[in-house]
C-alpha positions as CSV (number, residue, x, y, z in Angstrom):
1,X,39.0,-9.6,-51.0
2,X,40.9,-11.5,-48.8
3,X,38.9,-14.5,-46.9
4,X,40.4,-17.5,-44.5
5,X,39.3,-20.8,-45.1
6,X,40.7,-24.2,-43.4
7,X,41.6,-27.0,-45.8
8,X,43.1,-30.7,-45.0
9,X,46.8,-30.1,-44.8
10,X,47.1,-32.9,-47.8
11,X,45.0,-30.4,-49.6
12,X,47.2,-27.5,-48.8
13,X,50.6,-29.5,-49.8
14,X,49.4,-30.2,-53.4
15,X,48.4,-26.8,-54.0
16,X,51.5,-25.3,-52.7
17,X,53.2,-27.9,-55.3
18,X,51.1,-27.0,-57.8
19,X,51.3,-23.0,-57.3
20,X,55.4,-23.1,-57.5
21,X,55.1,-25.5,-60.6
22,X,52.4,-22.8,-62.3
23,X,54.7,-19.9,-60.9
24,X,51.8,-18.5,-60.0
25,X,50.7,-17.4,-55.8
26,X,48.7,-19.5,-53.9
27,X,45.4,-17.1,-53.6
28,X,46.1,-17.1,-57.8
29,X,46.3,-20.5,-57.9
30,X,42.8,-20.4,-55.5
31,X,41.2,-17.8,-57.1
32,X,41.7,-20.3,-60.8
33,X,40.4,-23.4,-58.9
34,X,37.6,-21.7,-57.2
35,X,36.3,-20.0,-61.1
36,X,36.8,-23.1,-62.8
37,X,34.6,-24.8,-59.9
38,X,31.8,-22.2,-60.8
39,X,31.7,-22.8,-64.6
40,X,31.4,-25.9,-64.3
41,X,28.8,-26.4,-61.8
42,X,27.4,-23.3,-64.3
43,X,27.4,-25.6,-66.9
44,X,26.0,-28.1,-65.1
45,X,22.9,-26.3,-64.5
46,X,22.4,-25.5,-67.8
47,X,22.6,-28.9,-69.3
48,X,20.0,-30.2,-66.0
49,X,17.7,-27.7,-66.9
50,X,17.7,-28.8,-70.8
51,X,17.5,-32.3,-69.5
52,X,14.6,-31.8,-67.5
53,X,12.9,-29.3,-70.6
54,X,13.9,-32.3,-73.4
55,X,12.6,-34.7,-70.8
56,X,9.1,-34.1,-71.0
57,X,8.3,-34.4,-74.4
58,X,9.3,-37.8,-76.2
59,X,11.6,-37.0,-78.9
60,X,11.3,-37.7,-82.8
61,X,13.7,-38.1,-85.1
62,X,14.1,-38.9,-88.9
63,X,14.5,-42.4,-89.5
64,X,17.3,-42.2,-91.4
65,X,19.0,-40.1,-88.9
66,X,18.2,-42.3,-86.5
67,X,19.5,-45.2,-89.0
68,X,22.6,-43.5,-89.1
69,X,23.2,-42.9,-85.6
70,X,22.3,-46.5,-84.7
71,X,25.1,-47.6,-87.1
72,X,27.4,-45.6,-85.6
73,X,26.8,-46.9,-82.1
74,X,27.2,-50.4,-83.0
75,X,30.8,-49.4,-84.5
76,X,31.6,-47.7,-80.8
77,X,30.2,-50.7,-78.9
78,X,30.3,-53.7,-81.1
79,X,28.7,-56.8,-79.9
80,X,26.2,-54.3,-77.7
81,X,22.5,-54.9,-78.1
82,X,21.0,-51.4,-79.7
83,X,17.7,-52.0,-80.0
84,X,15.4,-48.7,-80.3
85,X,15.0,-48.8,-76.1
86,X,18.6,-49.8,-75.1
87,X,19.5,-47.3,-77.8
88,X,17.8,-44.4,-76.6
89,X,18.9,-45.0,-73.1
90,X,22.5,-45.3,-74.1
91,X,22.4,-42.1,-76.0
92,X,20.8,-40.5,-73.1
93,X,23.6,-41.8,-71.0
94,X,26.4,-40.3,-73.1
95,X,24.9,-36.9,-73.6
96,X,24.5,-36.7,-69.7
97,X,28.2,-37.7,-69.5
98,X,29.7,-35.6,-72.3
99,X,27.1,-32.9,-71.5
């Protein structure tokens, strides 16, 4: 289908660049950009919608999991304070990140 769409001409420079560096057109090069855009915001949803799900029950874990994980997190962030709040709120943080 073919569509018009304005974009800022700095915009339109890099993707030229980048289309004759991939060898590939520009509507290809679009086309990519635009589908990778979609999964992601795909994605996105999904994990917002597990996050709201998870969110409304309080979580339990086995204590020596949690042990385990706890240990873990003070080898990544030496020096950081992991007690069970600021540890559960750090986790949360990095599974929204990596998520």
């Amino acid at each position: 289908m073919k569509t018009a769409v304005s974009v800022p001409d700095r915009l339109f420079r890099l993707a030229e660049t980048t289309a004759r560096r991939m060898r590939v057109s520009r509507s290809e090069l679009y086309a990519k950009a635009i589908a990778e855009f979609l999964e992601r915001q795909h994605g996105n949803a999904i994990a917002e919608r597990l996050n709201e799900v998870y969110s409304r029950r309080a979580a339990r874990m086995d204590p020596g999991l949690q042990r385990a994980q706890l240990k873990c997190l003070e080898k990544d962030a030496p020096g950081r304070d992991f007690s069970r709040s600021s540890a559960t709120s750090y986790l949360g943080s990095s599974m929204k990140r990596s998520g």
